[in-house]
N, C-alpha and C positions, 0 to 999 in steps of 0.2 A: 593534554587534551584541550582544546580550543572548539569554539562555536563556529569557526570561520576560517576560514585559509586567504593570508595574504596575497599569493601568489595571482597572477593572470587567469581570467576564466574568458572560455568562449560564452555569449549569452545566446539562449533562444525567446523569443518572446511571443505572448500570445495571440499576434495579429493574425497570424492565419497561421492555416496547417500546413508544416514542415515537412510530414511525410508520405514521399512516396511511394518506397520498397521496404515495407515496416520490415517482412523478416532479413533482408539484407543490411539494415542499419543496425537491430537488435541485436540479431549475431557480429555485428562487427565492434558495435560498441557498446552493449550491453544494455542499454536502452534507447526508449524512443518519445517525443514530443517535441510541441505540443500536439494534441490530438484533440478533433473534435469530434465530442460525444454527445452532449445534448447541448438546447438552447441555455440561454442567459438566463431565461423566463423560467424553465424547467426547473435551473440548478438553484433559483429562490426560490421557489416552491418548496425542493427537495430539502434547502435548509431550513426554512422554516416549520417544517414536516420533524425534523428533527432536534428543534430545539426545542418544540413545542412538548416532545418524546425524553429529552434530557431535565426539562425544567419538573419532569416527574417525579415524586418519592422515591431513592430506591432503581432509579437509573443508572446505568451504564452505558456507554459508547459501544460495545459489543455485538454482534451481528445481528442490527438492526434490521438488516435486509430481509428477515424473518417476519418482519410485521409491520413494518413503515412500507406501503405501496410504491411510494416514489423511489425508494432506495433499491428494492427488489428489480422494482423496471432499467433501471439502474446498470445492476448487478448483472442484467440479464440482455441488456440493449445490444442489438445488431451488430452497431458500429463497433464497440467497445470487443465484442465477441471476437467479430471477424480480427479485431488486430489483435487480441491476444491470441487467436490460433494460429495466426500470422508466426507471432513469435515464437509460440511454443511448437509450430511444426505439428500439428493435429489439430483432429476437430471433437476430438470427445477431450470435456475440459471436466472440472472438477473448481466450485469456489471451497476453499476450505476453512476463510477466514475473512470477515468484514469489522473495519471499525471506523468512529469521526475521530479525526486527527484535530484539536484545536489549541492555538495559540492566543488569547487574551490580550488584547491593545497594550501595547508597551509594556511587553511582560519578556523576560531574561530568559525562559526559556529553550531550548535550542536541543539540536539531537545532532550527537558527535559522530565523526568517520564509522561508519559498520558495516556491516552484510544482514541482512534479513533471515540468512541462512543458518547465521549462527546457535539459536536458540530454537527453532522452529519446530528440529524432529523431523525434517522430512528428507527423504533420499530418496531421487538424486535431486540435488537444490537448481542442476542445469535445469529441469524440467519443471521451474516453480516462477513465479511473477508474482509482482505486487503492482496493480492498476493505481494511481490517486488521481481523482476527478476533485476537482477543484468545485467546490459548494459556494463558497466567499466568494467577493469580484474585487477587485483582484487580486492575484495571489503572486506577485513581484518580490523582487531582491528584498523591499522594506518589510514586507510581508514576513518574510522568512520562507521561500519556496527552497524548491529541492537542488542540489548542486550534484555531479557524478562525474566520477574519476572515469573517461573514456577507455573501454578494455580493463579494467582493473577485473572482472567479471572471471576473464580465462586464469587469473593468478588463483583460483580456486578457494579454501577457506582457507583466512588467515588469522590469525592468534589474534586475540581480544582480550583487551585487560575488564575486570571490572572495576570499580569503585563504589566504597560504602557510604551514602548521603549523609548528614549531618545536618538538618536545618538549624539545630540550636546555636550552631557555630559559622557565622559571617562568616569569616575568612578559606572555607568551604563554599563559599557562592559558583564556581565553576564546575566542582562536581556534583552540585544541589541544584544548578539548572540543568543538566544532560537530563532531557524527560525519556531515556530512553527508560524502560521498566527495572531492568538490572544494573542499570546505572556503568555500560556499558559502552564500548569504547576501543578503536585498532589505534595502537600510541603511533605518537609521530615518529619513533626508530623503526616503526613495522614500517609506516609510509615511506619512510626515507630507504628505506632497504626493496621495496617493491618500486622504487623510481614513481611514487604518487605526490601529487600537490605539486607545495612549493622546492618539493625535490627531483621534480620533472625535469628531465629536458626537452622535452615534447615543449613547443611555443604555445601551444593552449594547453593549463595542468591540470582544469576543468571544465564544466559543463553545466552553467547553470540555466536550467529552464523557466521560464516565466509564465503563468496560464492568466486566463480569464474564466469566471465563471462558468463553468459547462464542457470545458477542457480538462484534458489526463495525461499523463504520465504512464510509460510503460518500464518497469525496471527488473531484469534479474536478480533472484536472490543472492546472487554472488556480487552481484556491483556494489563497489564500495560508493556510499551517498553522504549527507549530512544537510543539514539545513539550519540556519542563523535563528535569529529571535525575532520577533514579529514589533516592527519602532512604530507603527503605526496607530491610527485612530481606533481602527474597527479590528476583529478578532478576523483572525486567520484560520479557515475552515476548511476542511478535506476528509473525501472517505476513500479509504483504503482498502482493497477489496483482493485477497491473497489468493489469484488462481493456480492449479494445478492439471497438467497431463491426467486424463482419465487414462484407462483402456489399465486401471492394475500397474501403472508404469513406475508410480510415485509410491513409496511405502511411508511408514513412520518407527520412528523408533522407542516411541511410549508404550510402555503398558498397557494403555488403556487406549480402547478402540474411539479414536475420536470422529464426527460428526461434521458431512462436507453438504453444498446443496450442487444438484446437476445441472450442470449448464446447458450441452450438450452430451449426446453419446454420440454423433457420428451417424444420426439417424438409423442405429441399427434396434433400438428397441421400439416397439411401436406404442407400450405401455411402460411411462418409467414408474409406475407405481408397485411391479412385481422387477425389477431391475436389484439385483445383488451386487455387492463389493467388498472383495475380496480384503481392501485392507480400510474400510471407510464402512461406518454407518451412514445412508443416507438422513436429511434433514426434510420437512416437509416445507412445501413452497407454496410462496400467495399468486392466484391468479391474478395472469398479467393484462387479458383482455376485458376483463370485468373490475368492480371496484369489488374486493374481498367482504365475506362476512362477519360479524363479532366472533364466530364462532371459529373463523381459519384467522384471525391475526391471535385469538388467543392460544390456538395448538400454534403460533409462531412462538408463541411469547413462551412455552412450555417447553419448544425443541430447544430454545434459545438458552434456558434455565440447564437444563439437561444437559447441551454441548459445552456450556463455564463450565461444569460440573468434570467433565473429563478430560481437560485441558489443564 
């Protein structure tokens, strides 16, 4: 398990937007950036919207987008919309999952080769994304942004070791920084047998993307990704925002009926407040053209408690 791959990477960087034919490059290589989604100006707003939310008693990074305005407009913005439909090939989408991703100034932390697919519960994982809009400026190689094994996506799911953290024990430092949650992890005999990394013979073995504040990332749950440790001054900051195929397409394989908010339906409901789902509870959502009341950021703050709850 390593933070990093030695091997050649193609880079993208966040000067301007890269993409033209988002679902043509998505489907070809399993993701897409950089993408621009909002202003510079917005996505410091939006951080500080949510640091101001994290410096609270009794916080969590969890689907904030329920009661921070900025995050929701966000979650919900045109741009961002249209290229995830892009990808996903429909227009009724489903968010099932939002969180801030942050890495600390010169902190070891790092997330090893995975799939998003692995642990999620949801089938089929072709039909699932995970957006990261970049909050931080910038979010570069020293940063620790995101890397992606081009096409590793169609190799379908691939075996994932775990590993059991130890902080009390130093010489455990490289599976005590993998911030993945399970401490999780595709070993490098799975890469080297799937022809990934530095066991490519493809002349570029990856794909690292680079954003600026206000920019995203588009990634299948099957792309295998990773990203380094953040060597820099300032903290490394991202929301991650796990969309899903509406229309019934996408199920789960939990028990318990988990809690998505709607993005679109494909304009066929004309009230989504009597709208059913066959394998989702709906979530309740903050008005986007108004500023929300005490009383609808705290039925966020109550969906929000409720959706941990069955996860």
């Amino acid at each position: 398990m390593s933070s990093s791959d030695p091997s050649s990477a193609a880079v993208k960087t966040g000067d301007k937007n890269h993409i033209n034919n988002i679902n043509k490059e998505f489907e070809r290589d399993g993701y897409v950036g950089p993408l621009d989604v909002i202003s510079s100006s917005e996505a410091k707003f939006a951080l500080e919207e949510v640091m101001a939310e994290l410096a609270e008693p009794n916080s969590n990074r969890f689907k904030l987008h329920l009661f921070i305005p900025s995050l929701a407009k966000i979650a919900h913005h045109p741009k961002l919309i249209d290229a995830v439909s892009q990808a996903l090939q429909t227009d009724k989408i489903l968010l099932w999952s939002s969180d801030i991703n942050i890495k600390p100034p010169h902190s070891k932390g790092y997330f090893a080769p995975h799939q998003d697919s692995t642990y999620a519960g949801l089938t089929p994982p072709s039909k699932c994304l995970t957006a990261w809009v970049a909050l931080s400026d910038p979010v570069g190689m020293e940063e620790g942004c995101l890397s992606f094994y081009p096409k590793s996506h169609k190799l379908g799911q691939l075996p994932h070791e775990t590993a059991i953290k130890d902080e009390n024990n130093d010489s455990n430092d490289d599976i005590n920084n993998n911030m993945l949650s399970l401490g999780q992890y595709i070993s490098s005999d799975c890469l080297k047998e799937n022809n990934l990394g530095a066991h490519s013979s493809q002349q570029s073995q990856h794909c690292t993307i680079q954003l600026r504040g206000g920019q995203a990332t588009l990634h299948s749950f099957y792309s295998v990704h990773y990203s380094g440790p953040n060597k820099t001054n300032h903290p490394r900051i991202g929301f991650a925002l796990r969309y899903i195929s509406g229309g019934d397409i996408v199920r789960q394989s939990k028990p318990i009926k988990e809690m998505v908010t709607l993005i679109s339906d494909g304009g066929i409901v004309k009230n989504s407040d009597h709208l059913t789902l066959e394998n989702f509870d709906l979530e309740p959502k903050l008005p986007l053209l108004r500023h929300p009341t005490k009383e609808e950021i705290q039925i966020g703050y109550k969906a929000r408690d409720i959706a941990m709850k069955r996860e």
